[in-house]
C-alpha positions as CSV (number, residue, x, y, z in Angstrom):
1,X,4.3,-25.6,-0.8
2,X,6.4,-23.0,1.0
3,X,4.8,-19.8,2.4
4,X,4.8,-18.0,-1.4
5,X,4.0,-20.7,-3.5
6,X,1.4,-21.5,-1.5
7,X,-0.1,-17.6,-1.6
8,X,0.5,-17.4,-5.0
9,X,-1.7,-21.1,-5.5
10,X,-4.4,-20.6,-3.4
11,X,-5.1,-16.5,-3.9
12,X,-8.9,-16.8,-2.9
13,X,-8.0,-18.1,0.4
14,X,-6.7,-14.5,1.4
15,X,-9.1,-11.2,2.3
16,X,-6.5,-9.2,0.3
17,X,-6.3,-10.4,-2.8
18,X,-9.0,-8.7,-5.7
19,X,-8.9,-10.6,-9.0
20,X,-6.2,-9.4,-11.3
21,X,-3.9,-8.5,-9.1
22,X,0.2,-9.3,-9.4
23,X,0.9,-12.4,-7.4
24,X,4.2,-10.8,-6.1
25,X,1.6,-8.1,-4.3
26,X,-0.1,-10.6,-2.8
27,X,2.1,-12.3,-1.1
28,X,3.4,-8.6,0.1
29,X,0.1,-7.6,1.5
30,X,-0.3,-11.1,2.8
31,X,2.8,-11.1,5.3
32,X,3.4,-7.7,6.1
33,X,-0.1,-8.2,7.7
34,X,0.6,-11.1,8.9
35,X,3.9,-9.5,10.9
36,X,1.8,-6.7,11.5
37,X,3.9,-4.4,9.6
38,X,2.5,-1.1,7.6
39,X,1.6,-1.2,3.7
40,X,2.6,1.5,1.7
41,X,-0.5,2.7,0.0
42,X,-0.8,1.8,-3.6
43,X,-4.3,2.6,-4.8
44,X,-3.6,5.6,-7.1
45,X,-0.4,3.7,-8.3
46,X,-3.3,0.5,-9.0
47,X,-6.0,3.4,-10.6
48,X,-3.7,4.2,-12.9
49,X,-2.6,1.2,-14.0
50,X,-5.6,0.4,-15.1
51,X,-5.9,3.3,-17.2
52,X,-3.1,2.9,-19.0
53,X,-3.3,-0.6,-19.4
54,X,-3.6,-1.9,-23.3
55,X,-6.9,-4.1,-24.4
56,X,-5.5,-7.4,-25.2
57,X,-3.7,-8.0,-28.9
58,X,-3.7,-11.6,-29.7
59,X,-1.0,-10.3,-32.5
60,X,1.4,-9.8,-30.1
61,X,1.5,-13.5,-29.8
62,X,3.5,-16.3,-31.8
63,X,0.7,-18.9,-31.4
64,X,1.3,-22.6,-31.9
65,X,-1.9,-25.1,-32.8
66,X,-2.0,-28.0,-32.0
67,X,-2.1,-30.6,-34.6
68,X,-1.6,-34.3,-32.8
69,X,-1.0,-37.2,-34.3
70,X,1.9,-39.5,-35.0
71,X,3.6,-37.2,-37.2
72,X,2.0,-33.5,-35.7
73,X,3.5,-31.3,-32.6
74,X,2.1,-33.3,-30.3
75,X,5.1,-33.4,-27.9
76,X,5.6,-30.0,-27.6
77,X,2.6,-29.6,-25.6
78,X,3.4,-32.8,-23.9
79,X,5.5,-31.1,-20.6
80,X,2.1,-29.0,-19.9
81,X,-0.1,-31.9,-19.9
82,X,2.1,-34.2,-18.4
83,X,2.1,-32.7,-15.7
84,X,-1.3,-32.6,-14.6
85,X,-2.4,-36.1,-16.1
86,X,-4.0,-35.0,-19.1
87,X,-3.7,-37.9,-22.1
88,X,-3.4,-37.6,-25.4
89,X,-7.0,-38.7,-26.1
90,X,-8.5,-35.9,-23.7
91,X,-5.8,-33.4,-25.8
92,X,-7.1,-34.5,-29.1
93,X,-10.7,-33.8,-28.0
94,X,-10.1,-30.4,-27.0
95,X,-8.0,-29.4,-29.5
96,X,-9.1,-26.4,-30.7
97,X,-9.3,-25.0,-27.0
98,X,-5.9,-24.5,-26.3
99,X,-2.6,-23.3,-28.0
100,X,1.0,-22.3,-27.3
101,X,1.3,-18.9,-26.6
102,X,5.3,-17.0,-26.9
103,X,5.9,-14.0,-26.8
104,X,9.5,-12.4,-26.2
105,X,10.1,-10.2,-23.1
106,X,11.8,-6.9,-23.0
107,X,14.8,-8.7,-21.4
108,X,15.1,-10.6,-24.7
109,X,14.1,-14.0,-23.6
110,X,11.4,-16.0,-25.0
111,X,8.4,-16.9,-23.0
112,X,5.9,-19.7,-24.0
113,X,2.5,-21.1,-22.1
114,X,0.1,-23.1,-22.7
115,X,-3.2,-21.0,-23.3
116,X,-6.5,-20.9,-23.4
117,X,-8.1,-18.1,-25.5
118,X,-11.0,-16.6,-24.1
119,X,-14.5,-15.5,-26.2
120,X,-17.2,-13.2,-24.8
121,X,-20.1,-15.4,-25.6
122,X,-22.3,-14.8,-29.4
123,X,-18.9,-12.5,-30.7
124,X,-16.3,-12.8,-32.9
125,X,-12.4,-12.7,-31.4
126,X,-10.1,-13.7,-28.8
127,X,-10.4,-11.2,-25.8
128,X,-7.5,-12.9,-23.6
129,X,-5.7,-16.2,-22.4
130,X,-6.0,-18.2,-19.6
131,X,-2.3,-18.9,-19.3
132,X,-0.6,-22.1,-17.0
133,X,3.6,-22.4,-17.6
134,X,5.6,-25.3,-16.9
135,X,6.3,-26.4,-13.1
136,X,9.5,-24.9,-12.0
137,X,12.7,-26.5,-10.0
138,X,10.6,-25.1,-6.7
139,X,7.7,-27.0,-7.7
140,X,5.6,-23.8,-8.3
141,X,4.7,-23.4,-11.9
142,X,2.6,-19.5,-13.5
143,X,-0.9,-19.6,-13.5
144,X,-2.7,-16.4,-14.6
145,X,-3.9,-14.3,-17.8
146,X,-2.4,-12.8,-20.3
147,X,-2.1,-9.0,-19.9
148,X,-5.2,-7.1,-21.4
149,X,-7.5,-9.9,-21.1
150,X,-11.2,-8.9,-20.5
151,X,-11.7,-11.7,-17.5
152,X,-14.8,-9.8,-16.1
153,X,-16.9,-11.1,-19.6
154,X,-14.8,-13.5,-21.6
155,X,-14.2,-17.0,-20.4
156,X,-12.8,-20.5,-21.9
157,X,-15.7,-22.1,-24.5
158,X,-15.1,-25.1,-26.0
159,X,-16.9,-28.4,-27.0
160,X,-15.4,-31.7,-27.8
161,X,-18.1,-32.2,-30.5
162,X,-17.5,-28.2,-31.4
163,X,-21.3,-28.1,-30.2
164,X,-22.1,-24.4,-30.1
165,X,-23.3,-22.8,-27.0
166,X,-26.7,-21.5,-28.3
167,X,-27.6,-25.1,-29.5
168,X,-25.9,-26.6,-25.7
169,X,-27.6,-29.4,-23.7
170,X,-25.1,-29.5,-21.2
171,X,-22.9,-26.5,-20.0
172,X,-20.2,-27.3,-17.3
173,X,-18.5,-24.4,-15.5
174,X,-14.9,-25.0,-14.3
175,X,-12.4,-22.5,-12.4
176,X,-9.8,-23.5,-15.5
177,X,-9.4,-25.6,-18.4
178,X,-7.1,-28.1,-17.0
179,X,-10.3,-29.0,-14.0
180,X,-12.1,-28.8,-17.4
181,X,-10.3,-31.4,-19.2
182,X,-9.4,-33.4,-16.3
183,X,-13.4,-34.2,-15.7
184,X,-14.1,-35.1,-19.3
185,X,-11.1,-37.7,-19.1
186,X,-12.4,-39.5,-16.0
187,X,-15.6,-39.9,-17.2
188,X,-15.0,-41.1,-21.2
189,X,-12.6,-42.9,-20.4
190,X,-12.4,-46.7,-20.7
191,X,-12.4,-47.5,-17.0
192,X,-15.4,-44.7,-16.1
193,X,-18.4,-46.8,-14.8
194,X,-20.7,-44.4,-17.7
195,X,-22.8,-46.0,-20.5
196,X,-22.2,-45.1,-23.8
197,X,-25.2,-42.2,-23.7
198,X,-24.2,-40.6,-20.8
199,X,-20.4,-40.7,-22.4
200,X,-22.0,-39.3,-26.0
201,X,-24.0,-36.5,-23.8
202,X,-20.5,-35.1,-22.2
203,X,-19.0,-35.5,-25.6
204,X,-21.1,-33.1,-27.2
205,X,-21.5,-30.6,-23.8
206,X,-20.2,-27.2,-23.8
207,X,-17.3,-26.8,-21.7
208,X,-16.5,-23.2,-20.0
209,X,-13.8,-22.0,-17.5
210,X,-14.3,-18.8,-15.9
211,X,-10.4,-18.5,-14.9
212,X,-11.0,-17.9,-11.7
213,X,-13.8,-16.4,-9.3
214,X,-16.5,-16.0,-11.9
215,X,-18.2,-12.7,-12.5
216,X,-21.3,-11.6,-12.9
217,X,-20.5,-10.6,-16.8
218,X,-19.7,-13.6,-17.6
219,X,-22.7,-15.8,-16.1
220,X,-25.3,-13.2,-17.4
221,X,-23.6,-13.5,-20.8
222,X,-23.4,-17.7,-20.6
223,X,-27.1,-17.7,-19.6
224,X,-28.3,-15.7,-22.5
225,X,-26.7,-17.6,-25.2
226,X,-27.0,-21.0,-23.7
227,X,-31.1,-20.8,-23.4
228,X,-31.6,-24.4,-23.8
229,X,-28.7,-25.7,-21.6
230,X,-29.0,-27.4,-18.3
231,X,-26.0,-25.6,-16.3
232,X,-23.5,-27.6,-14.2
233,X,-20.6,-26.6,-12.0
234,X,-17.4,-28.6,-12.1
């Protein structure tokens, strides 16, 4: 890393960051205290922000599925993946947990991620994305949400087996989908030391990212829906 990539990878490591905030005002606030130089003070600039800020519109979205297979789109998701390990196996299993998300800038360009839409637990609709772009000539690559997203209840919930929550044995919590997806590959796979029960019992878990430093909404709305579960933390 160089001084802002690594700020921008590592947020929780820093006093100043709150969740939600731009990246770019991070690294501000992180240096200029660093160098012992004044802030200009933003909280009424932040305040209203927030006010103004629109609830998250999946609409706004061209969304791409992902359909696999020999002759399906499977190597357009392919660079994301790549990247971080992920086979085509582990894709296939979580299929219906992640899509491409574009949507064009005011600039006129096109920007596409790879998303992860997020639920509030027992209702209907897609409250944000859990967003992670292709790695960059710097090495650094965008990790964040989409803007509007209600991060402080909804959350990643998915489930090889498309086991629902309310009927879970087995909930795993991950910081994001890729740690998510990354765990269920090294243990199904054909060199993981697991019988065939304990593969079959991760196969049909529930798998949740928080996108970041949980909150309490989001636990207190996992633990009332998943009343049989036995909770684990990735």
């Amino acid at each position: 890393y160089n001084v802002i990539s690594f700020i921008k990878e590592h947020p929780d490591l820093f006093s100043d960051y709150t969740p939600g905030m731009d990246k770019d005002r991070l690294v501000n606030l992180v240096c200029n205290r660093l160098l012992n130089q004044p802030v200009e003070e933003r909280e009424t600039k932040i305040i209203n922000t927030k006010q103004n800020q629109q609830p998250f519109d999946i609409n706004q979205y061209k969304v791409t599925e992902f359909k696999g297979g020999k002759d399906g789109n499977f190597r357009q998701f392919y660079p994301y993946f790549a990247q971080r390990g992920i086979d085509l196996p582990t894709q296939s299993a979580f299929k219906n947990g992640f899509v491409i998300a574009s949507m064009q800038g005011s600039n006129g360009k096109t920007y596409s991620n790879l998303s992860f839409p997020m639920r509030i637990p027992n209702k209907e609709g897609i409250v944000g994305l859990e967003q992670r772009g292709l790695k960059q000539k710097d090495g650094t690559s965008y990790k964040g949400m989409a803007r509007g997203s209600n991060a402080s209840e909804g959350m990643w919930i998915t489930s090889p087996r498309n086991t629902p929550l309310s009927e879970a044995k087995r909930v795993i919590v991950f910081e994001s989908a890729y740690d998510a997806m990354a765990f269920y590959q090294m243990l199904t796979c054909k060199d993981s030391n697991l019988d065939q029960q304990s593969k079959d019992e991760l196969k049909s878990a529930v798998y949740v990212s928080t996108g970041g430093n949980p909150s309490y909404g989001q636990m207190a709305g996992l633990l009332k829906n998943a009343p049989n579960a036995t909770f684990h933390l990735g």
